[in-house]
Z-matrix of the N, CA and C atoms (Angstrom, degrees):
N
C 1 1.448
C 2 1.532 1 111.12
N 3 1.498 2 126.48 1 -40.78
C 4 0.860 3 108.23 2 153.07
C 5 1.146 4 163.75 3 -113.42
N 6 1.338 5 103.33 4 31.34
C 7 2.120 6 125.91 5 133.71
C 8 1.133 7 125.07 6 -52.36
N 9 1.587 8 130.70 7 -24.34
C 10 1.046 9 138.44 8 148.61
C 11 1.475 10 126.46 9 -58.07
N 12 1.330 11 122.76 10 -55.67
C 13 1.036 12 112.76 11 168.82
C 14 1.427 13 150.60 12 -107.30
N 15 1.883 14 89.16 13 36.11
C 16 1.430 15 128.63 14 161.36
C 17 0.874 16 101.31 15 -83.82
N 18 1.468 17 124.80 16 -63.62
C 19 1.611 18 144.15 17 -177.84
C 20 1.906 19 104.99 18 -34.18
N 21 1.213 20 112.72 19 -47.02
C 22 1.558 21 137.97 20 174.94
C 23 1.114 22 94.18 21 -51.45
N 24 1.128 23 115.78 22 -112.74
C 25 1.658 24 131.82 23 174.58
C 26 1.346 25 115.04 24 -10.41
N 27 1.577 26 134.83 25 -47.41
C 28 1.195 27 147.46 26 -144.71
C 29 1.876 28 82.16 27 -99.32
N 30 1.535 29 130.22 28 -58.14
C 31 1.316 30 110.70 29 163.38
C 32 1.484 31 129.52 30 -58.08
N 33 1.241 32 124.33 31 -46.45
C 34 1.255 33 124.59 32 164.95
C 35 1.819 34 118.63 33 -13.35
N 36 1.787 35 83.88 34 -70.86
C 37 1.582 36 107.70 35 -173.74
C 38 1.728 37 102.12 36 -57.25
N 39 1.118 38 118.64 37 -48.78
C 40 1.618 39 123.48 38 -164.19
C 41 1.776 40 100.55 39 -57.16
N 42 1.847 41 104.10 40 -57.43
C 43 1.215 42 103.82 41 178.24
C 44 1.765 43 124.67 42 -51.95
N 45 0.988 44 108.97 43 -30.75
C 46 1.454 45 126.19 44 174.72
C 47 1.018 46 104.99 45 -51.98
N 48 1.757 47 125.50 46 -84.00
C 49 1.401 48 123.05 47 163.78
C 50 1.305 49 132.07 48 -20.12
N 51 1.124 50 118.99 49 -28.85
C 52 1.414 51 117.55 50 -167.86
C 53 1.672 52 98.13 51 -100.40
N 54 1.540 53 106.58 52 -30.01
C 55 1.488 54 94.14 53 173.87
C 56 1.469 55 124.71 54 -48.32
N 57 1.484 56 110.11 55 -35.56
C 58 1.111 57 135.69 56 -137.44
C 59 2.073 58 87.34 57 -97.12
N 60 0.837 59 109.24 58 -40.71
C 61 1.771 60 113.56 59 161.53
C 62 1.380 61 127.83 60 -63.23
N 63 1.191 62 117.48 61 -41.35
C 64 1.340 63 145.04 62 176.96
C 65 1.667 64 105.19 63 -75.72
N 66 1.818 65 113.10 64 -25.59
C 67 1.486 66 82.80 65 -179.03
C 68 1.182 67 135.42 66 106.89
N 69 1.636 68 89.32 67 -17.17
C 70 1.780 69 103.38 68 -167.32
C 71 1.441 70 109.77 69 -58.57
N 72 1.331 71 121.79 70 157.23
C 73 1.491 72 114.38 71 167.98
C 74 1.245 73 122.79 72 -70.56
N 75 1.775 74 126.89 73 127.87
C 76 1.485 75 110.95 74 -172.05
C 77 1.712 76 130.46 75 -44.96
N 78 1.284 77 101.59 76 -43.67
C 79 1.260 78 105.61 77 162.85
C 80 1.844 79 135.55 78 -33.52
N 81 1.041 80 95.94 79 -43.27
C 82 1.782 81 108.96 80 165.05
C 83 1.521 82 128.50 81 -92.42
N 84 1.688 83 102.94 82 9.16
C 85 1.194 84 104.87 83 168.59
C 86 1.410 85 121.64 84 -62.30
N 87 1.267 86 132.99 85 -31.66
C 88 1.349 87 132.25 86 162.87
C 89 1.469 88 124.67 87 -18.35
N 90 1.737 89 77.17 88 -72.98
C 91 1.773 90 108.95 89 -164.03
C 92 1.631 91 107.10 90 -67.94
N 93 1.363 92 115.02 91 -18.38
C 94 1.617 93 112.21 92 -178.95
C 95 1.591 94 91.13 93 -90.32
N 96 1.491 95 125.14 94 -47.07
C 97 1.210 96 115.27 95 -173.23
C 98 1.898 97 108.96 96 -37.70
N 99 1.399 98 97.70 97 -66.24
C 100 1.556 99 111.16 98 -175.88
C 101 1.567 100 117.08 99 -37.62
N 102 1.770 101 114.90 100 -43.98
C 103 0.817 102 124.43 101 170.08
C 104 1.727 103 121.45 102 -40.47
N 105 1.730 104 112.30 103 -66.74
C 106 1.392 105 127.48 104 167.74
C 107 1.450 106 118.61 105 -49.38
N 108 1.415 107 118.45 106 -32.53
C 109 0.890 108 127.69 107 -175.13
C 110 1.937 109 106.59 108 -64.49
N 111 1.506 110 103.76 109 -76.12
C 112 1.367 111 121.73 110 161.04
C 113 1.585 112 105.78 111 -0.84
N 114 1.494 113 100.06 112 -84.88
C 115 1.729 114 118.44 113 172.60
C 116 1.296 115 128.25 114 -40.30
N 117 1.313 116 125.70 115 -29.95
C 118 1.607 117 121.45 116 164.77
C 119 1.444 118 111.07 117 -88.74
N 120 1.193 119 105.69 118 -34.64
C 121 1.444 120 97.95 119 177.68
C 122 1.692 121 136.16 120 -64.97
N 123 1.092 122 91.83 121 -29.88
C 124 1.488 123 128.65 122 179.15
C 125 1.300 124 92.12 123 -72.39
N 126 1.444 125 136.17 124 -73.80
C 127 1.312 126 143.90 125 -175.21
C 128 1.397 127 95.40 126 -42.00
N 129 1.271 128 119.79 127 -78.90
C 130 1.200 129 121.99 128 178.19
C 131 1.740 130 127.59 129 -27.27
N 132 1.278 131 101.44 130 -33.05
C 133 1.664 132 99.57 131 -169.59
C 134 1.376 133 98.15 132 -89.01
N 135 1.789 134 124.49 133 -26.42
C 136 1.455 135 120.13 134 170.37
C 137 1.043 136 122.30 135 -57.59
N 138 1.596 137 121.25 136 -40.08
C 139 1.029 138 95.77 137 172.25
C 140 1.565 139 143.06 138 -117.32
N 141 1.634 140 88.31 139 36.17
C 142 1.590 141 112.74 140 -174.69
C 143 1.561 142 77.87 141 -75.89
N 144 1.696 143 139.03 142 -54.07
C 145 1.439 144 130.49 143 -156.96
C 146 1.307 145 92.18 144 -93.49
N 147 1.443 146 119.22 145 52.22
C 148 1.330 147 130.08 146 131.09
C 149 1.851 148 92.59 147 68.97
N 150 1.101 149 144.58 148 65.03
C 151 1.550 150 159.32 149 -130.63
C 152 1.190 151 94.83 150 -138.36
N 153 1.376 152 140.39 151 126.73
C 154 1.704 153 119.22 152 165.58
C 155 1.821 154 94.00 153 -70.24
N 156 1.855 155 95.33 154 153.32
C 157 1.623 156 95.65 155 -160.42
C 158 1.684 157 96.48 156 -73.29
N 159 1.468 158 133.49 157 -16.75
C 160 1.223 159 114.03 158 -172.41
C 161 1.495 160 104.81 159 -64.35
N 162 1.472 161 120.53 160 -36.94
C 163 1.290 162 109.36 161 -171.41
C 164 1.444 163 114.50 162 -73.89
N 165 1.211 164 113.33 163 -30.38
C 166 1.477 165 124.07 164 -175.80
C 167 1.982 166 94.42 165 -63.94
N 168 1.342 167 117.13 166 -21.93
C 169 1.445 168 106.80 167 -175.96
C 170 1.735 169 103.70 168 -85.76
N 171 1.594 170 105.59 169 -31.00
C 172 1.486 171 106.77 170 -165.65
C 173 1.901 172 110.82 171 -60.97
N 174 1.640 173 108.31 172 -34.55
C 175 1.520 174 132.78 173 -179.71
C 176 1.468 175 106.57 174 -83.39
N 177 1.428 176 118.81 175 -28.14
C 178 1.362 177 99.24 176 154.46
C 179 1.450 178 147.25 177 -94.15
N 180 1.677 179 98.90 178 3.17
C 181 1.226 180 121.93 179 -178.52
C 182 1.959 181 102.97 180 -92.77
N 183 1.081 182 112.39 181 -6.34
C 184 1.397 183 120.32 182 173.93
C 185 1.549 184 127.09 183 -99.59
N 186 1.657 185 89.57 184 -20.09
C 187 1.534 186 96.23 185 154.24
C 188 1.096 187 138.45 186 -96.87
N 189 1.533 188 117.65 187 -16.97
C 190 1.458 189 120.23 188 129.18
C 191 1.412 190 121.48 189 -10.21
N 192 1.664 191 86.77 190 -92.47
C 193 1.618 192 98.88 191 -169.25
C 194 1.779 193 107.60 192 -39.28
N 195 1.423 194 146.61 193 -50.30
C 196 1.012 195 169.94 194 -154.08
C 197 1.691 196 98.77 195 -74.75
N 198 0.913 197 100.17 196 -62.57
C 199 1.479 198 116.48 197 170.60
C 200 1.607 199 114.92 198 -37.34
N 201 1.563 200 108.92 199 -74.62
C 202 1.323 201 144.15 200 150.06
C 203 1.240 202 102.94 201 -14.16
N 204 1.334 203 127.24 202 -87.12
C 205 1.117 204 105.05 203 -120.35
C 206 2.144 205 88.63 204 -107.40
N 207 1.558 206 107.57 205 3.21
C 208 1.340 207 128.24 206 159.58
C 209 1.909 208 100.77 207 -50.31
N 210 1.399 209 93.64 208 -67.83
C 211 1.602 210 98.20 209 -173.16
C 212 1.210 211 120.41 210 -56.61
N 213 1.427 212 96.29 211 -14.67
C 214 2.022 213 96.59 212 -162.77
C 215 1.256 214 91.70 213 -81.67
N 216 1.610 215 119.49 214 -51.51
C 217 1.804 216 117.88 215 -162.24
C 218 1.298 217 97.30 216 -72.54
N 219 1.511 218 134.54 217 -24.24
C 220 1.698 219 105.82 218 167.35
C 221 1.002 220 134.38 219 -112.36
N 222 1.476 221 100.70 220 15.26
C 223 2.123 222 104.13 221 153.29
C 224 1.242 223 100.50 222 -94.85
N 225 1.515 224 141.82 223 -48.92
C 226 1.339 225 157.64 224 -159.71
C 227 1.639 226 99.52 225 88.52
N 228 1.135 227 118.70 226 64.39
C 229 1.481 228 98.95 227 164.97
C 230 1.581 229 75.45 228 -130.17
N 231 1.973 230 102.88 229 -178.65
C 232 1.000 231 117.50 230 -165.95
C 233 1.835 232 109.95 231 -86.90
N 234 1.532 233 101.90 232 149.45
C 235 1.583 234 111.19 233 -168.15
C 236 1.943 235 108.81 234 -53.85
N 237 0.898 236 114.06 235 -31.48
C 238 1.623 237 131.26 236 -172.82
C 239 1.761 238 112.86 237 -46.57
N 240 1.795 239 76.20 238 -43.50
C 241 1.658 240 98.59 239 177.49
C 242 1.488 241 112.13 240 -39.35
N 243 1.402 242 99.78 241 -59.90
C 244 1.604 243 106.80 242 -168.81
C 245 1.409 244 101.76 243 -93.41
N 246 1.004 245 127.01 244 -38.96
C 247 1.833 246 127.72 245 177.08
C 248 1.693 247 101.14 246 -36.73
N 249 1.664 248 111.39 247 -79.64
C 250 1.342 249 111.38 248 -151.70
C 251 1.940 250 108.15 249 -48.75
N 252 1.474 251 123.05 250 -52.09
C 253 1.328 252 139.34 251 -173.35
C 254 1.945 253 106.93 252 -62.19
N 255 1.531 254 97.79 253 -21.84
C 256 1.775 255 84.13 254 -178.21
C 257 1.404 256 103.82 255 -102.11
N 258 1.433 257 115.47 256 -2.62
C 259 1.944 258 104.64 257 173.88
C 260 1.490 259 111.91 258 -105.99
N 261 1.426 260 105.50 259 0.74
C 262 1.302 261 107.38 260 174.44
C 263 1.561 262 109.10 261 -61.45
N 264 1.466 263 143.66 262 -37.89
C 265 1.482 264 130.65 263 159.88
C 266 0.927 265 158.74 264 -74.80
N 267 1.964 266 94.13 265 19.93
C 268 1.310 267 134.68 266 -158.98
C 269 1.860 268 96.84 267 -128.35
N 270 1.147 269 102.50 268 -4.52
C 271 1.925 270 103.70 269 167.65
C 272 1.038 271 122.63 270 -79.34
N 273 1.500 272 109.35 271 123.95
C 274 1.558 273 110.50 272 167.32
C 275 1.318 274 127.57 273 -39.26
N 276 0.958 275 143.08 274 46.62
C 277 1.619 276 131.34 275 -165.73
C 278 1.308 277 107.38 276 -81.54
N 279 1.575 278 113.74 277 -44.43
C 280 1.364 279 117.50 278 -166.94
C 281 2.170 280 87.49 279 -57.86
N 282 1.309 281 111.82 280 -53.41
C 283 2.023 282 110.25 281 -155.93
C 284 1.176 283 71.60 282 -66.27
N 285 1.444 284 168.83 283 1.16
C 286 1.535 285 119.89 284 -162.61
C 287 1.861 286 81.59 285 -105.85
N 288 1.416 287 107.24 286 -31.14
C 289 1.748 288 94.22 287 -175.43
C 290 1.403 289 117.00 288 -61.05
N 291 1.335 290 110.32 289 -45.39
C 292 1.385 291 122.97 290 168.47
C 293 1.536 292 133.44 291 -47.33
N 294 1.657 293 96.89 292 -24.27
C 295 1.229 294 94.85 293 -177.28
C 296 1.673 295 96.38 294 -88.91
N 297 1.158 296 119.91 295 -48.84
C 298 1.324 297 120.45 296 -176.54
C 299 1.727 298 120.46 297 -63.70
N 300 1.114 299 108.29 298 -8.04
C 301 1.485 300 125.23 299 172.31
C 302 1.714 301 97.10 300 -78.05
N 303 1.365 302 130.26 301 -41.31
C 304 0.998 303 134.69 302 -149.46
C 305 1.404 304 95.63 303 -109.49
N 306 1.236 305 136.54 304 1.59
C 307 1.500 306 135.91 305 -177.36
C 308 1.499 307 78.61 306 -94.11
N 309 1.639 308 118.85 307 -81.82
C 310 1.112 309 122.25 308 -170.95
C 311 1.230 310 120.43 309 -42.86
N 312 1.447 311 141.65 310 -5.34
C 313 1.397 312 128.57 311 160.33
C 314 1.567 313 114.57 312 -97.27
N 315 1.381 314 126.23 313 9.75
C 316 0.990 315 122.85 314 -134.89
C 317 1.933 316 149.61 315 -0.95
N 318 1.081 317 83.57 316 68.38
C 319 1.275 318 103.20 317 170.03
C 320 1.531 319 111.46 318 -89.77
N 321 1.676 320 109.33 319 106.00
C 322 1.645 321 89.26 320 -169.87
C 323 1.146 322 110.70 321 -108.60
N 324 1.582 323 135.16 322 -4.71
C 325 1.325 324 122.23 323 122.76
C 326 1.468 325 136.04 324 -12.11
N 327 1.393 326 108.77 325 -85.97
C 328 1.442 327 116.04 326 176.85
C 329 1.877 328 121.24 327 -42.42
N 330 1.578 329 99.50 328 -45.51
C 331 1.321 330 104.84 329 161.11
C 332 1.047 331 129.89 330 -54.30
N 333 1.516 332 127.24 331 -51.12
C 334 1.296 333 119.36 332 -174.06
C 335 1.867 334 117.90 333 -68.20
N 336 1.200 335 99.86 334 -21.58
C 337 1.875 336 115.21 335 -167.95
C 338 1.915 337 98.33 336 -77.11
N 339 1.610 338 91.20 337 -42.13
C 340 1.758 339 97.08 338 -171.84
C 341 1.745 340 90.27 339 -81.87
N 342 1.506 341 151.30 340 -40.94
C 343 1.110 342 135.46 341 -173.48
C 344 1.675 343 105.92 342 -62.82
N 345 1.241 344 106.07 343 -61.48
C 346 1.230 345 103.18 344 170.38
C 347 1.311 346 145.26 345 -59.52
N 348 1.356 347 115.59 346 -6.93
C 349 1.546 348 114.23 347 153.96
C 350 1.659 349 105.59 348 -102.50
N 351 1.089 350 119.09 349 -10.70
C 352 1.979 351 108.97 350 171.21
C 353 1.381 352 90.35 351 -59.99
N 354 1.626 353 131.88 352 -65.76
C 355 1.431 354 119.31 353 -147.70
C 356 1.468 355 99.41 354 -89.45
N 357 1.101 356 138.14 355 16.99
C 358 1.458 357 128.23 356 172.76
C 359 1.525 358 85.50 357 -110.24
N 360 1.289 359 143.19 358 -53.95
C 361 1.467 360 113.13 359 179.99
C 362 1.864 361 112.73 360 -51.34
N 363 1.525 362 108.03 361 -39.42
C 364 1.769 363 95.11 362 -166.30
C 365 1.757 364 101.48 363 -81.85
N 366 1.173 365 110.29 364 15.93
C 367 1.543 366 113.33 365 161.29
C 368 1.016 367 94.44 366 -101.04
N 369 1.409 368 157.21 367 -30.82
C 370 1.512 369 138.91 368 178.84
C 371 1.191 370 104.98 369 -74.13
N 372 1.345 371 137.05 370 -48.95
C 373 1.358 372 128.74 371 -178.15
C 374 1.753 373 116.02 372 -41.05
N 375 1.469 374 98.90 373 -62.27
C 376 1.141 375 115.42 374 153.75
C 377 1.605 376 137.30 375 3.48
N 378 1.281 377 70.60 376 -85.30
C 379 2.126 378 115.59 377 -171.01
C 380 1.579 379 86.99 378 -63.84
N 381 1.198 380 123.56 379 -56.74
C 382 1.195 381 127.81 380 -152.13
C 383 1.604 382 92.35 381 -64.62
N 384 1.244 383 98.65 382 -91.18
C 385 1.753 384 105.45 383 -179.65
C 386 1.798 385 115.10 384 -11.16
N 387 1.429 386 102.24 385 -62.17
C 388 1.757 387 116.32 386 -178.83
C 389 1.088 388 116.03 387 -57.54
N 390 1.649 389 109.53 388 -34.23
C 391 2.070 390 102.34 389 172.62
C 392 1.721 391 104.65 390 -83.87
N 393 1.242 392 130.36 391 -40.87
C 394 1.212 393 105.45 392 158.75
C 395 1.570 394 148.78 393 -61.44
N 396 1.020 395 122.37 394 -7.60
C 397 1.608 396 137.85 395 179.23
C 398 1.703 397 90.49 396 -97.13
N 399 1.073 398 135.56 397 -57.58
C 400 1.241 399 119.47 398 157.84
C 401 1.164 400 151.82 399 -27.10
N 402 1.176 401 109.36 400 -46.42
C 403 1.526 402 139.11 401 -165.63
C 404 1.996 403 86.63 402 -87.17
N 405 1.186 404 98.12 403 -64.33
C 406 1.366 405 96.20 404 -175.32
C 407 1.514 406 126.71 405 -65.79
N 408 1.745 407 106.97 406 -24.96
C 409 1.561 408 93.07 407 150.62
C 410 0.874 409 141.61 408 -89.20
N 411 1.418 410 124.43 409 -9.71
C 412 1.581 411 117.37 410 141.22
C 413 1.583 412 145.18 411 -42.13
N 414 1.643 413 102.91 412 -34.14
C 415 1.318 414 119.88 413 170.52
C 416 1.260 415 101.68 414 -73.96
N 417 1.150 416 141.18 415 -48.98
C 418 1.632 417 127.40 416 -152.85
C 419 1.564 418 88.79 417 -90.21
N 420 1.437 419 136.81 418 -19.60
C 421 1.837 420 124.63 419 -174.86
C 422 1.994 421 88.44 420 -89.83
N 423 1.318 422 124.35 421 -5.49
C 424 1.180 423 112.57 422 -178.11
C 425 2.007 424 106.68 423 -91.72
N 426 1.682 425 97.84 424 -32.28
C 427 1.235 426 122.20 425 -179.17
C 428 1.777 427 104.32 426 -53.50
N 429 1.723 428 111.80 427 -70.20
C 430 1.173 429 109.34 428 168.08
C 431 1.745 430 134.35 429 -67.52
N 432 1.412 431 114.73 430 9.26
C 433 1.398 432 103.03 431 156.71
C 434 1.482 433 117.68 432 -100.78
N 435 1.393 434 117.60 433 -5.85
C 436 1.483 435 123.72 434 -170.76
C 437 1.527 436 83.21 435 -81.79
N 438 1.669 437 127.71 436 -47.66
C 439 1.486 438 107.81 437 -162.18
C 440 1.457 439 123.18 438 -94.57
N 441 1.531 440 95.51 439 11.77
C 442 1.646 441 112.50 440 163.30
C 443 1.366 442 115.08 441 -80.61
N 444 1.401 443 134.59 442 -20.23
C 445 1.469 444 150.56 443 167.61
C 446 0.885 445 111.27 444 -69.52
């Protein structure tokens, strides 16, 4: 229990920082916090039920977006706001060192396993984000022809 809510805190704080790079207005530091927050945790619970982590990134990269773009239509600021600061703890950074740690030793095993899951997680981030903004502009252009009838 409380690795968890180190784990909390420890995103909280990260998301914060990054607000604070990014610019965000103090005022919405909350709502981006919550955002980042959302995203590790979520990650986290995928793959506590044993989730391969890319997918656990693809489902948390959709609650982001969801998250996002929730906050944006009822503050009115723009979705980006909260997008860029809540997938920031969902980046490969650790596979991209690893992989390049592992080029440079040549280990081309280790490399290929760590390259290939860095870019299949930053395709879930991705993937994730793009099937939701999708999905949802289809519903709302489906929304406004039903209430044109």
């Amino acid at each position: 229990m409380i690795t968890i809510l180190l784990q909390l805190l420890c995103s909280l704080l990260m998301t914060c920082g990054f607000c604070i790079i990014f610019n965000v207005p103090s005022r919405k530091f909350p709502l981006c916090c919550i955002v980042g927050a959302v995203s590790w945790m979520s990650y986290q619970a995928f793959t506590f039920l044993e989730m391969s982590p890319v997918f656990s990134t693809f489902i948390s990269s959709c609650l982001v977006w969801l998250f996002s773009n929730i906050f944006a239509r009822v503050f009115k600021e723009t979705s980006t706001m909260f997008i860029i600061p809540g997938i920031i703890s969902l980046v490969p950074g650790a596979g991209t060192y690893y992989s390049m740690l592992a080029m440079l030793e040549y280990t081309n095993k280790s490399f290929g396993e760590t390259v290939k899951e860095t870019i299949l997680t930053a395709g879930a981030i991705a993937a994730g984000l793009l099937l939701m903004g999708s999905v949802t502009g289809v519903i709302i252009m489906i929304t406004k022809k039903i209430n044109r009838l």
